[in-house]
C-alpha positions in Angstrom: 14.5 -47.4 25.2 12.3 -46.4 22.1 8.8 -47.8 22.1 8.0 -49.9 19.6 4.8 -50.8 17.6 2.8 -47.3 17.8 0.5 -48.6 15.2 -0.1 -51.7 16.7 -1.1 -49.9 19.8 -3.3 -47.3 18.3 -7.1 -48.0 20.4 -10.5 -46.1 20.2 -12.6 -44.3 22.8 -15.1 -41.8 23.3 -13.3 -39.8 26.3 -15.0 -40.7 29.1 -13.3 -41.7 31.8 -14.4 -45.3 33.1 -14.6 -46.4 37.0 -11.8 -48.8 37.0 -9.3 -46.1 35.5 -8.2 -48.7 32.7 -9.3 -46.0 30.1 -8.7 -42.2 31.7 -9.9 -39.4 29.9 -10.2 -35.8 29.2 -10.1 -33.1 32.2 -11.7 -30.4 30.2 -15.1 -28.8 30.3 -14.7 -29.1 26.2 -17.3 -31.7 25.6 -17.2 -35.5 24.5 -14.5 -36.4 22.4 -13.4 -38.8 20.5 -9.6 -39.8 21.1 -6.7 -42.0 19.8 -5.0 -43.7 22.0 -1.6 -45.6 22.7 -1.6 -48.0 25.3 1.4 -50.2 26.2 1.9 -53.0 29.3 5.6 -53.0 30.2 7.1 -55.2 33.3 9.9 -53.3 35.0 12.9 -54.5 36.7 12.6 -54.9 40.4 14.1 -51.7 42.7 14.3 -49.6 39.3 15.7 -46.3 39.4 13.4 -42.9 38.9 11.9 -43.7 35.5 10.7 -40.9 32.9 9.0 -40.5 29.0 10.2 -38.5 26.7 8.1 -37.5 23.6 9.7 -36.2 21.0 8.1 -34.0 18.5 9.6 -33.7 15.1 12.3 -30.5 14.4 10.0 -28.7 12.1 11.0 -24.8 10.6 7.2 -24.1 10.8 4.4 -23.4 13.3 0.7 -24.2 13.8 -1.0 -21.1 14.0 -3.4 -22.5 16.4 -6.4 -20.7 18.1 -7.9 -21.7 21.6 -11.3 -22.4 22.3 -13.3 -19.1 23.7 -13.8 -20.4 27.5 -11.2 -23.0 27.6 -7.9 -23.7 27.7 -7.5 -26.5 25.9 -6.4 -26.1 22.0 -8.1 -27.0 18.9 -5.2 -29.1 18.2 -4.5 -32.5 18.5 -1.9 -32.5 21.8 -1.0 -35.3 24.1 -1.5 -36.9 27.3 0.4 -39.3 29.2 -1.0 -41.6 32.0 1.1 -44.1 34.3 -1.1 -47.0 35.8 -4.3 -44.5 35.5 -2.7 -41.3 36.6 -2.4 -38.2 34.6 1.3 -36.6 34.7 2.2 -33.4 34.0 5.2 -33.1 31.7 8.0 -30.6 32.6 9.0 -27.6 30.9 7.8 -24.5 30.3 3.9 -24.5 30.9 4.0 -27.8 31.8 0.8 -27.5 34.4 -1.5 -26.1 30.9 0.9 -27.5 27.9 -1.9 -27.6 25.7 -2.3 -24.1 23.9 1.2 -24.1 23.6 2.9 -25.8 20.2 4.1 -29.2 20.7 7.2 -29.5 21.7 9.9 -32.3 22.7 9.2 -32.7 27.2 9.9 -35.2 29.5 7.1 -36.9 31.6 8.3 -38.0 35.4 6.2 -41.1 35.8 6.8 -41.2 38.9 6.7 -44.9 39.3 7.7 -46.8 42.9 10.8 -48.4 43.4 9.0 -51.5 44.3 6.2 -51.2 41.8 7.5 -54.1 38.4 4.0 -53.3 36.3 3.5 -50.6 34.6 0.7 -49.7 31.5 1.8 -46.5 29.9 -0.9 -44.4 28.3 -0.1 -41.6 25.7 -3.8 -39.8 24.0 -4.5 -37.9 21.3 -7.3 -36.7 19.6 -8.7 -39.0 16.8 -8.4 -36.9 13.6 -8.9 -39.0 11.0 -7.3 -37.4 8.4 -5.0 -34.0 7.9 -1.6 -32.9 9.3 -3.4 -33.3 12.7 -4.5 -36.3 12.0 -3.8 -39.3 14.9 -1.8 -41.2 12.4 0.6 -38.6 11.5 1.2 -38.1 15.1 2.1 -41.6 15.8 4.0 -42.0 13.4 6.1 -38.7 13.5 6.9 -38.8 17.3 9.4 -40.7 18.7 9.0 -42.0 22.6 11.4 -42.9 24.8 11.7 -44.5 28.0 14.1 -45.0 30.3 16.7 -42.9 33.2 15.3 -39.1 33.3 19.4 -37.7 33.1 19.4 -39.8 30.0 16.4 -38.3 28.4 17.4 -34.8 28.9 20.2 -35.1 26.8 18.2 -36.5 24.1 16.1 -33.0 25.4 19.2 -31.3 25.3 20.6 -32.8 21.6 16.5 -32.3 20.4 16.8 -28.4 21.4 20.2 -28.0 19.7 18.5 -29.2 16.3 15.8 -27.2 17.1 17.8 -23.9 17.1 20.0 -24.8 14.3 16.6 -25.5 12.1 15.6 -21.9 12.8 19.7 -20.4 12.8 19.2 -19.6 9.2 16.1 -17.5 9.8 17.9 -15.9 12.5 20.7 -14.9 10.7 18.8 -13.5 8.4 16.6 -11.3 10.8 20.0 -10.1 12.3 20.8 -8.8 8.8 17.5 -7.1 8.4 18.2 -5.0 11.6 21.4 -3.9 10.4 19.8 -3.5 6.8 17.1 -1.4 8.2 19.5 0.7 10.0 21.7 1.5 6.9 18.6 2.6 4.7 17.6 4.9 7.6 20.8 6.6 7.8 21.1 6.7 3.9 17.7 7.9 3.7 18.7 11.1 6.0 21.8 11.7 4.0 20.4 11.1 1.0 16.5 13.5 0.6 14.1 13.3 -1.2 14.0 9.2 -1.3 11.0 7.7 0.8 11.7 4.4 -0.8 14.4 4.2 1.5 12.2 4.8 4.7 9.4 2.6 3.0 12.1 -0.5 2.8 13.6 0.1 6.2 10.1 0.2 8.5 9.9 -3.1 6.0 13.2 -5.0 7.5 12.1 -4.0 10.9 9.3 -5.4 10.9 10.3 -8.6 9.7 12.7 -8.8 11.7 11.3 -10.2 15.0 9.5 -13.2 12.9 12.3 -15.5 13.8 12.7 -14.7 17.2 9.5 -15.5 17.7 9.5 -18.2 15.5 12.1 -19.9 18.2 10.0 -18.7 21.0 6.8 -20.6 19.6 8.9 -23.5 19.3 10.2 -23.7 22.6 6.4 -23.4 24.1 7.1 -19.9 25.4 4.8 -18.2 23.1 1.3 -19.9 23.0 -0.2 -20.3 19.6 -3.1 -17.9 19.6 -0.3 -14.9 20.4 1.9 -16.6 17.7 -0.8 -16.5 15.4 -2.0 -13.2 15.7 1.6 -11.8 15.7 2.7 -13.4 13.3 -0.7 -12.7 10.6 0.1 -8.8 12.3 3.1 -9.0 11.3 2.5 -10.5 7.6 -0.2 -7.9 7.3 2.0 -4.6 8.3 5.4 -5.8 6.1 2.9 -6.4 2.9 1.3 -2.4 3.3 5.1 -1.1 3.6 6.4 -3.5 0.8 3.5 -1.5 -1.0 4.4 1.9 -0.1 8.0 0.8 -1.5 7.2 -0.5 -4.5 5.3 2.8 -5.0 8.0 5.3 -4.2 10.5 2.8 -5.8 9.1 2.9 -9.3 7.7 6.7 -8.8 4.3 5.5 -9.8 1.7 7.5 -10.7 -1.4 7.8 -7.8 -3.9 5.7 -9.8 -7.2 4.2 -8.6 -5.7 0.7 -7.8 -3.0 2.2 -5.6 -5.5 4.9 -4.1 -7.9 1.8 -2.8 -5.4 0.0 -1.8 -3.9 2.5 0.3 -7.2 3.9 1.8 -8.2 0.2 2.6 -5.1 -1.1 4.5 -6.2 0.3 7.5 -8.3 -2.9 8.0 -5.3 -4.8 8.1 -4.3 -3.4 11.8 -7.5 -5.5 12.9 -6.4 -8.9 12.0 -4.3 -9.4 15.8 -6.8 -7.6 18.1 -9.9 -9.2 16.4 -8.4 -12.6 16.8 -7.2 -12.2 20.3 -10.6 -10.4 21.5 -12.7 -13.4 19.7 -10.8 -16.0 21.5 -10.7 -14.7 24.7 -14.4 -13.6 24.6 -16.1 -16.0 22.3 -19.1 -12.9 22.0 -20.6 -14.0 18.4 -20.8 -10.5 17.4 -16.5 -10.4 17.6 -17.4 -13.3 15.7 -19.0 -11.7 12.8 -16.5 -8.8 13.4 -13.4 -11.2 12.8 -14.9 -12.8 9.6 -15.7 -8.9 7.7 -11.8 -8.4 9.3 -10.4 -11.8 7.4 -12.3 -11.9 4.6 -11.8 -7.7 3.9 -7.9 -8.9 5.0 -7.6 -11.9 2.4 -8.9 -9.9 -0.4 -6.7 -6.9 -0.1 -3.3 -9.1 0.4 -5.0 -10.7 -3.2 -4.9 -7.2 -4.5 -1.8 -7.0 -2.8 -0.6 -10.5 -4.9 -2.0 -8.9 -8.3 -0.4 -5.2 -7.5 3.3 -6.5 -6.5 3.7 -9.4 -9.0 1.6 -7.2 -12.5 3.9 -3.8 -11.3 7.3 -5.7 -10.7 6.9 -8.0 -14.5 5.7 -5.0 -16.3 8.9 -2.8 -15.0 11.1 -5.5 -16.1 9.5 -5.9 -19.4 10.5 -2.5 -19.9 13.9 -3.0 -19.0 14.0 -1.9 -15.4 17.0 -3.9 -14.2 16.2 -3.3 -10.4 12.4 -4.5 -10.5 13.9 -7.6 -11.8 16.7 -8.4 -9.4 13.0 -7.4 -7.0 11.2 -9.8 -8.7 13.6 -12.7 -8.5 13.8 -13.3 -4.5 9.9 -12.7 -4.5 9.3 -15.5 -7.3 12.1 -18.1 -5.3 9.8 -17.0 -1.9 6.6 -18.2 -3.5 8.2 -21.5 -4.6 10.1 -21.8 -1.2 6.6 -21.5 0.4 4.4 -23.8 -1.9 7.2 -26.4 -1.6 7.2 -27.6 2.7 3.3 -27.0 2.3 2.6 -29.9 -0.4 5.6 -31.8 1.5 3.7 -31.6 4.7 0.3 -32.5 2.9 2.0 -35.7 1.1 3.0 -36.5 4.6 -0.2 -36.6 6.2 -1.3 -38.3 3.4 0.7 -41.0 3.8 1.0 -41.1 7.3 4.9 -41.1 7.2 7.3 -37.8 7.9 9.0 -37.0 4.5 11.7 -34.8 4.2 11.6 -31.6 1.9 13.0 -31.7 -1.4 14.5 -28.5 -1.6 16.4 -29.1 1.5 19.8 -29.4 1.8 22.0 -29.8 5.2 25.4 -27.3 5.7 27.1 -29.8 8.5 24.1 -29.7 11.0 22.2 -26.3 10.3 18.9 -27.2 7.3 19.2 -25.2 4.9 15.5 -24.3 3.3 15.1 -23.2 0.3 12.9 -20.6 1.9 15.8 -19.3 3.3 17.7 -19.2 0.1 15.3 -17.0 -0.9 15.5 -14.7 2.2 19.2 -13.8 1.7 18.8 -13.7 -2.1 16.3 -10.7 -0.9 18.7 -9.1 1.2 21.5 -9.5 -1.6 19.4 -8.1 -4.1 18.5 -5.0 -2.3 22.0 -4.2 -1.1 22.9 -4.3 -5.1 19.6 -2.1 -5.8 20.8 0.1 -3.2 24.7 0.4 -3.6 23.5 0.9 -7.6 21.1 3.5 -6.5 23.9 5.2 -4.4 26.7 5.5 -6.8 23.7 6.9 -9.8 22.8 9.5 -7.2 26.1 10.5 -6.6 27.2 10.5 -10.4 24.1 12.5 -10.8 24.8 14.7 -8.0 28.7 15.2 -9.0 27.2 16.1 -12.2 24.7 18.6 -11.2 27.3 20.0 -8.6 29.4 20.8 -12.0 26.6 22.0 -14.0 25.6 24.6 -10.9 29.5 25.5 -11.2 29.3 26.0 -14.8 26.2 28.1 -14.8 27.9 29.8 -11.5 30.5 31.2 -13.8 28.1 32.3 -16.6 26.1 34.1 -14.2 28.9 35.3 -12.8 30.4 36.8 -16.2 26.6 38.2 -17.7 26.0 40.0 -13.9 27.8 43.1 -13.3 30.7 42.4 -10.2 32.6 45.2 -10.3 30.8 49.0 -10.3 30.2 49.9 -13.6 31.8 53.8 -15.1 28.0 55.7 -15.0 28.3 59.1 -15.7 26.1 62.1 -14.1 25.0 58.8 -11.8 26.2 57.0 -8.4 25.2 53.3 -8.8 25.4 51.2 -5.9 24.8 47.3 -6.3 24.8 44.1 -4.1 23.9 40.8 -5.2 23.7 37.8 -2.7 21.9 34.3 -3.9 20.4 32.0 -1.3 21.7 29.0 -3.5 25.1 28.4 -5.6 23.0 30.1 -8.7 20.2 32.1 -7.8 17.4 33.8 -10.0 17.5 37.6 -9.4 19.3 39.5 -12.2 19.9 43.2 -12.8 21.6 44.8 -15.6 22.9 48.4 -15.8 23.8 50.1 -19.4 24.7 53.7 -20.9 23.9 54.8 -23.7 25.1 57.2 -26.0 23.4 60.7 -24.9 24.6 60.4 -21.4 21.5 58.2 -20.5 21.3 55.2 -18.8 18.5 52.1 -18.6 18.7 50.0 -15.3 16.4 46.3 -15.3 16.1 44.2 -12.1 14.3 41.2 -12.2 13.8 38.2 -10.2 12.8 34.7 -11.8 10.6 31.9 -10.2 12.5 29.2 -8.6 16.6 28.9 -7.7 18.8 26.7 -9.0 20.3 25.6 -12.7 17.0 26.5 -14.0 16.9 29.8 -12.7 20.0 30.2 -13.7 19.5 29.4 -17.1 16.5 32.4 -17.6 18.8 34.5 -16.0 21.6 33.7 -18.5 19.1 34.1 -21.7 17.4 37.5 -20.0 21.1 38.7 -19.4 21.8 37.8 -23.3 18.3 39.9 -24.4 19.1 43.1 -22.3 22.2 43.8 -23.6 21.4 42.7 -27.3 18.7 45.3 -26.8 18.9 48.6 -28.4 15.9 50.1 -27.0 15.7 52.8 -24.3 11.5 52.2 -23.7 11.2 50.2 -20.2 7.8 49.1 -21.8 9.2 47.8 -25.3 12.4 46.2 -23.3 9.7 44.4 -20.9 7.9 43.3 -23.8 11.0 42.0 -25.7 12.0 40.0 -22.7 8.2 39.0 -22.1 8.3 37.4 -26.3 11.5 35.5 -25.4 9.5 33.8 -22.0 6.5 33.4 -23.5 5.5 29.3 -23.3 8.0 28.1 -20.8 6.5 26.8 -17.6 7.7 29.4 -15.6 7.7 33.3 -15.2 9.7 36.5 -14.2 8.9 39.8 -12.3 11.1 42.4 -13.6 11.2 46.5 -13.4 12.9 49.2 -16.2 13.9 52.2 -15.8 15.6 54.6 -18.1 17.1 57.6 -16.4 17.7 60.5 -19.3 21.1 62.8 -18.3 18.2 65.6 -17.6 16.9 63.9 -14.5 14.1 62.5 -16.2 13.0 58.7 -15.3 10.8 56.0 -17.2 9.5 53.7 -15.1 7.6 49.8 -16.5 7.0 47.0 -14.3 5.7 43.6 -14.8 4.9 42.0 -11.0 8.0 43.6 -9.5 8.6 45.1 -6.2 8.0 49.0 -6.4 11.2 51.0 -6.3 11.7 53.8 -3.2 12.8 57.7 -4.1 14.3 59.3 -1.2 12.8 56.3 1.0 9.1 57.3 -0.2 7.5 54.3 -2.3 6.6 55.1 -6.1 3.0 53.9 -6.6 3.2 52.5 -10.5 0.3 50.3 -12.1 0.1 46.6 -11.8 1.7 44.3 -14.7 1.7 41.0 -15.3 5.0 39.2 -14.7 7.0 37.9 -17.9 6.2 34.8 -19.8 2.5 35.0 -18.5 0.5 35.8 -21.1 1.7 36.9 -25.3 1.2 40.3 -26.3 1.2 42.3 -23.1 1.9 45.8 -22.9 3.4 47.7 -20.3 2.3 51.2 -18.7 5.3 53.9 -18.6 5.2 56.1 -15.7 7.7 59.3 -15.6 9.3 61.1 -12.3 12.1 63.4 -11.7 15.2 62.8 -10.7 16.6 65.8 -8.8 20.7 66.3 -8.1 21.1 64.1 -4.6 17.5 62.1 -5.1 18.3 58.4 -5.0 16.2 55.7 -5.8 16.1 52.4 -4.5 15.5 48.9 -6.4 14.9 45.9 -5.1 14.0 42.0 -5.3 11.6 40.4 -2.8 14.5 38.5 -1.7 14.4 41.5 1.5 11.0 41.5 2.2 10.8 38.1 2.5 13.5 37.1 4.9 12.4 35.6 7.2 12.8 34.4 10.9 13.0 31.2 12.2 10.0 31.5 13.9 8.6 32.7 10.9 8.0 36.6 11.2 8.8 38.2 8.3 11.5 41.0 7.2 8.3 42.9 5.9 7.8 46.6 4.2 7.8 48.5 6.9 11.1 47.8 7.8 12.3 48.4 4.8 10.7 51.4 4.1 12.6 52.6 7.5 15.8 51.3 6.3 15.6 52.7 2.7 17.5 55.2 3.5 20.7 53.2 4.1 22.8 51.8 1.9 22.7 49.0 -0.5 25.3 46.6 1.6 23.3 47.4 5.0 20.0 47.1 3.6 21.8 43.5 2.1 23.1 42.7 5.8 20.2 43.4 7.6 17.7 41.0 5.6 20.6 38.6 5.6 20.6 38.7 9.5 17.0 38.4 10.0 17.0 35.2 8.1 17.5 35.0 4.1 15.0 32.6 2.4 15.4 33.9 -1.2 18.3 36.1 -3.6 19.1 38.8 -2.5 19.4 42.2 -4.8 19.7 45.9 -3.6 20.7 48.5 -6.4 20.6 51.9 -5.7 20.5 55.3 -8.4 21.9 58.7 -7.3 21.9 61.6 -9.4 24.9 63.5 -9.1 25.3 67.2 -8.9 26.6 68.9 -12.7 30.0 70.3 -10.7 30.5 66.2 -9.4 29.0 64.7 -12.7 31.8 67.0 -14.4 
C-alpha cells in the first residue's frame, strides 16, 4: 500500500538518539544535526507474511553532483533512513551497507518484522533543509512509499528501473551516434589531409560520448556522486578545449591574443577531477585553497570559453557563413534546453510539489527532453557540415586534378620531348617531375651561325604554380632573340620580378667554334668531362630588380661534354634521410643522362628531376 499523509507526519529533532529508542538517530561521526522526520504507527494483521518498504525516488534525466565530506562517508546531501520499531535497516541494492554517497535511488527496505509481532512504527529521516531542491519538503513530497509483500515491491523496483532507462534512452542513443560519428571524421580526416577540424571534432564526440553511460550508472547508485561529479565537470572541461580547437581550425582563424590565452590557459582545466577527488578524500586545507585557484581559474576560462564560441559563431554567420550557422543553431537550442529543467526544478522546490518540464514531450514511454532535441539536432547539423564539406573538397579537388592536367599538357608542349636536330652537338636530355607538373624547365635553341644557347632552370615549389612560371619562362626563352646568358638571365629575372616566389636558372651559349658562355643565377654548377666548373655566385631570378649577371667563357673541345643539372639529383634522398649528395655525383658524371636520372630516382626522389648533357662532335661527325 502507499503511505499516506507525509506532511502530516513530518516531526522535528536534533539527531540525537534518546534512551527509549522512540526517536533513533544518526550513526555518523558528522556532528549534531538537525533532521526531518516521518513517523507512522501502523497495526498489522496477525501471522503477516515477510513485509518490506519501498521508497521510490522520482525518474529524473539529471544528477546531483554531490561531494562527500573529507573524513566521512556520509554525503552532504539530504538522504534517508528507515527505522522499524527503533531498528535501523539497511536497504538492498547496490551499496546498500553505505547508500549514502551514492545518488538516491528507488530500494527496497526488508523490515524484517516477526510473524507474530501486529505493531509496528515506521520511521523514514531526512535531513531538515529548509528550503532548496534538497529541501525536506521537496523530498516528502516527491517520493512515493510503499508498503506491503517484498515480490510485490520489486516489480514496482523492476517497472521504476524500466522508466529509469528509458528517461536516459535518448541520451544513449545519442552517445551511440557520437562513437560512430567520431569514427567517420577520423577515417575522413586520414583520407582527406590537411583538415584538423576533422580530428578536433572527432576527440570532441569521444569524449562526450561516455556521459550517458555514466549518467545511467549514477542513477543506478553504481557510480557514487563525488566520482560522478568529477567525471563528469572532467569531462565538460576536456569537450569545451576541443570544441575550441575546432572552432579554430573550422573557420581557419587567425592566432590572435584571445585564442593564444585561451589555449595556453586550458591546461588548468585537467585539474578540476583530481583537485576534487584529492580535497575530498584528504580534507588538507591547503588542497582546499588549491581547488578554489582550480575552480575559480576553471569558471573563468569556460566564461571566455562562452564569449569566444557564441561572438566567433554570430559573427561568421553575419558574414554569410552558412555552416557557423547550422553550428550555432544546436548550441543556442542547448542553452535553452539547459536553462529550461533548471528553473523547472527551482519552481519545484519552491513550491514543494514535483512539476513536470515544459518542454517535454513523451514518444510512447521514452521522455523526450528538449535537451535531447538539441543533441541530435547537433549531430544532424554536423553530418550536413560535413557531407557539404566533402562533396566542396572533392569538386575542388576534381577541379584541381583538371587544372594539373591542363598545365600537364602545356608543360608538356613548351618542354622539349623528343631530341631536338643540333648540329656540330650531341644533346642528351631527361626530364622526370616528382609531381603531375613539376618546376624544373630547360630549353635548347639554334641559332642561325651554327650556335646554340641551352637554359636549365628550376623554380621554387611543385605543383600548378610551378607550373605556371615554368609555362611563362618557356614563353620568354624562346621569344628571346639574344645569345648573352647574362642579358637572357636578366630578361627572365624583369619578367619574375615582384611575384612571391623565385627561380635558379643557368645559360649557356655554345658558339660552332667550341666556345661557351656560361651565367648563373643560384643554379647548380654544370660538370666538363666530370670536373665541376667553378663560376661566381648570382642571385636567383625574381629576387631582387636590376641584377646583372657575370659571364664566364671555357672551351669546348671535339668529345668534351658538359653536364647540366637541377638539384632534383643531389637532393634525393633516402628514407632514412641520407642524402644523394655531390660526391656521388661528381663520380657518376661521367654516365649518361638516363643513368645519372635512374640512379637519383632509386636512391629516393624528393624533387624534379633534370639531366641535360652537351657533346661537341668531331667536324668529320658534325659534317
Amino acid at each position: 500500500m502507499n503511505l499516506p499523509g507525509l506532511g502530516n507526519g513530518l516531526m522535528q529533532g536534533n539527531g540525537r538518539r534518546p534512551d527509549n529508542g522512540q526517536r533513533p538517530g544518526p550513526q555518523n561521526p558528522g556532528g549534531n544535526r538537525r533532521y526531518a522526520w516521518f513517523r507512522m504507527h501502523l497495526t498489522l494483521a496477525p501471522n503477516h507474511g515477510p513485509i518490506a518498504l519501498l521508497i521510490e525516488v522520482p525518474v529524473s534525466r539529471g544528477l546531483t553532483l554531490g561531494i562527500t565530506q573529507p573524513g566521512t562517508s556520509v554525503d552532504t546531501g539530504p538522504g534517508v533512513d528507515v527505522f522499524a520499531n527503533g531498528k535501523q535497516i539497511q536497504p538492498d541494492g547496490p551499496h546498500s551497507d553505505n547508500p549514502h554517497p551514492y545518488e538516491q535511488i528507488s530500494r527496497i527496505y526488508n523490515l524484517n518484522v516477526a510473524a507474530a509481532e501486529t505493531s509496528l512504527t515506521l520511521v523514514v529521516r531526512t535531513l531538515d533543509i529548509p528550503f532548496g531542491f534538497d529541501s525536506y519538503t521537496y523530498f516528502f513530497a516527491g517520493h512515493t512509499l510503499r508498503l506491503g509483500d517484498a515480490n510485490d515491491l520489486q516489480q514496482h523496483l523492476a517497472i521504476w528501473s524500466m522508466h529509469n532507462f528509458l528517461q536516459r534512452l535518448p541520451r544513449m542513443v545519442y552517445s551511440l551516434l557520437l562513437l560512430i560519428l567520431a569514427g567517420f571524421l577520423l577515417v575522413l580526416f586520414r583520407a582527406q589531409k590537411g583538415h584538423p577540424e576533422y580530428l578536433w571534432l572527432a576527440l570532441h564526440e569521444l569524449v562526450q560520448a561516455p556521459g550517458a553511460f555514466l549518467e545511467l550508472a549514477g542513477s543506478t547508485g553504481w557510480v557514487d556522486k563525488l566520482w560522478y561529479a568529477a567525471l563528469v565537470l572532467q569531462l565538460i572541461a576536456a569537450s569545451s578545449y576541443l570544441f575550441f580547437e575546432f572552432l579554430v581550425a573550422f573557420l581557419s582563424l587567425p592566432r590572435r591574443w584571445y585564442i593564444r590565452l585561451l589555449r595556453y590557459t586550458a591546461p588548468v582545466l585537467a585539474f578540476i577531477a583530481p583537485m576534487l577527488l584529492l580535497v575530498a578524500r584528504r580534507g588538507n586545507v591547503k588542497f582546499d585553497v588549491l581547488l578554489v585557484v582550480v575552480l575559480v581559474c576553471s569558471l573563468c576560462w569556460m566564461a571566455g570559453w562562452v564569449v569566444f564560441v557564441f561572438g566567433t559563431l554570430i559573427r561568421a554567420t553575419l558574414r554569410r557563413n552558412f555552416e557557423a550557422g547550422l553550428l550555432l543553431i544546436p548550441l543556442v537550442l542547448g542553452l535553452v534546453g539547459s536553462v529550461e529543467p533548471t528553473l523547472t526544478a527551482s519552481v519545484s522546490a519552491f513550491t514543494g510539489h514535483p512539476i513536470r518540464p515544459l518542454l517535454t514531450f513523451m514518444a510512447g514511454p521514452i521522455p523526450i527532453h528538449f535537451a535531447s532535441i538539441a543533441d541530435f539536432t547537433g549531430i544532424l547539423a554536423i553530418v550536413i557540415i560535413i557531407f557539404g564539406r566533402f562533396l566542396r573538397i572533392q569538386r575542388d579537388r576534381e577541379h584541381a586534378i583538371n587544372e594539373l592536367a591542363a598545365a600537364r599538357s602545356v608543360q608538356e608542349l613548351m618542354i622539349p620531348s623528343e631530341k631536338l636536330a643540333t648540329p656540330g652537338f650531341e644533346v642528351e636530355s631527361i626530364y622526370d617531375p616528382a609531381s603531375e607538373v613539376g618546376g624544373d624547365f630547360f630549353h635548347v635553341q639554334m641559332s642561325a651561325d651554327g650556335g646554340m644557347i641551352v637554359v636549365i632552370g628550376d623554380v621554387a615549389g611543385k605543383g600548378l604554380k610551378a607550373a605556371m612560371t615554368v609555362s611563362m619562362l618557356m614563353g620568354v626563352l624562346r621569344a628571346t632573340k639574344d645569345s648573352s646568358p647574362a642579358k637572357i638571365l636578366k630578361s627572365l629575372n624583369t619578367v619574375l620580378t615582384g611575384s612571391d616566389s623565385f627561380t635558379t636558372c643557368l645559360a649557356a651559349w655554345f658558339s660552332a667554334d667550341g666556345s661557351v658562355l656560361l651565367a648563373n643565377a643560384g643554379h647548380l654548377p654544370p660538370y666538363l668531362n666530370s670536373l665541376e666548373v667553378s663560376l661566381p655566385g648570382g642571385l636567383p631570378l625574381g629576387v631582387v630588380p636590376e641584377v646583372n649577371y657575370e659571364e664566364v667563357s671555357l672551351s669546348l673541345h671535339p668529345g668534351d661534354r658538359l653536364l647540366l643539372l637541377s638539384d632534383g639529383v643531389v637532393e634525393a634522398r633516402k628514407p632514412s634521410g641520407e642524402l644523394f649528395g655531390f660526391e656521388r655525383l661528381q663520380n657518376l658524371s661521367n654516365q649518361s643522362v638516363f643513368y645519372i636520372a635512374d640512379a637519383a630516382k632509386s636512391f629516393g626522389q624528393d624533387d624534379d628531376i633534370t639531366v641535360l648533357t652537351v657533346r661537341r662532335l668531331a667536324r668529320t661527325m658534325a659534317a
